[in-house]
Each structure stands twice: as structure tokens, then as C-alpha cells.
C-alpha positions in Angstrom: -2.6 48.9 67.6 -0.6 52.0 66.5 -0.5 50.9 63.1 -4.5 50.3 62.9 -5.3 53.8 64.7 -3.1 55.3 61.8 -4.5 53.7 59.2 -8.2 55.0 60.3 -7.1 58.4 60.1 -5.1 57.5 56.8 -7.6 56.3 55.2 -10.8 57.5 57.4 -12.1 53.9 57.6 -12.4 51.7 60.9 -10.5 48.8 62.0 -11.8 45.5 63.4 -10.4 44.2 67.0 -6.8 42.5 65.9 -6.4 44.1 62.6 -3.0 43.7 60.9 -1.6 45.4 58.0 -3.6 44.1 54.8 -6.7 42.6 56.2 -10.1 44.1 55.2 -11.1 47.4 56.8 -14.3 48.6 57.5 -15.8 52.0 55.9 -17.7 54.0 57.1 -21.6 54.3 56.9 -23.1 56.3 53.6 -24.1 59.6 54.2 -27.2 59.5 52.1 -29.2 57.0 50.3 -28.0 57.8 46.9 -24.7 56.6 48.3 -26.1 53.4 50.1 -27.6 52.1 47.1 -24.8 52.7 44.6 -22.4 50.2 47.1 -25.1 48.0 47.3 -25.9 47.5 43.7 -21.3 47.1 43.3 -21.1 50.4 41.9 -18.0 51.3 44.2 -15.3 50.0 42.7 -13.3 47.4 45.7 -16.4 47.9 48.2 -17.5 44.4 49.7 -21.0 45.2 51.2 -22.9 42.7 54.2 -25.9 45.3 54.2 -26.3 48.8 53.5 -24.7 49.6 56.5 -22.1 47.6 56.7 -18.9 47.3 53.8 -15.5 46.6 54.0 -12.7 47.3 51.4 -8.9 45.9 51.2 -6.1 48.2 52.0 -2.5 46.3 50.8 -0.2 46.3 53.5 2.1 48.1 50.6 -0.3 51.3 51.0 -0.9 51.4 55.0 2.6 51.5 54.7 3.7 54.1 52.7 0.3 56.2 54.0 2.0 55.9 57.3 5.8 56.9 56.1 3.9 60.2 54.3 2.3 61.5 57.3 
């Protein structure tokens, strides 16, 4: 649990229930629309969209790690 609530204000993204180290996170909603339809068209490079609203992107357990150790 400690580890996830780091890693969300690391990396200001979310973390599912029973995240671990290396599984997906979840980003936060765009800001404008400009924004929504560049992740939906792929245009963010390691963004994994369900809907406009929705995306997730990988964080390697290598970089919650170190991220952690810097702060």
C-alpha cells in the first residue's frame, strides 16, 4: 500500500486496488479535448486507452523503484 501511494505521487497517476510494483497504472483524465483525442488516436507514446476517459500506462518496477529511493 505504501509503495502504491508513492508511486501516485511519483508519478501523479492512480493505482488500482492490489497494485504491485510493475503492473499497469492508471492516468489521469485529459484536461482538454485536444489532449483526449491525441491518446485516443495512440499519439501518446506507452498510453493504453479503454475510452477517452480511461488509460493506463506501464511503470517497470525498475522505475517505482528508484522514483521511490530519489524522493
Amino acid at each position: 500500500v505504501v509503495k502504491a501511494l508513492q508511486t501516485a505521487d511519483a508519478f501523479e497517476v492512480a493505482t488500482p486496488a492490489d497494485w504491485r510494483p510493475g503492473d499497469k497504472v492508471i492516468v489521469p483524465p485529459p484536461g482538454s479535448c485536444g489532449v483526449a483525442k491525441d491518446r485516443m488516436d495512440g499519439s501518446q507514446e506507452g498510453v493504453e486507452c479503454v475510452d477517452w476517459f480511461f488509460c493506463t500506462k506501464e511503470i517497470s518496477e525498475e522505475q517505482v523503484e528508484s522514483a521511490i529511493r530519489a524522493s
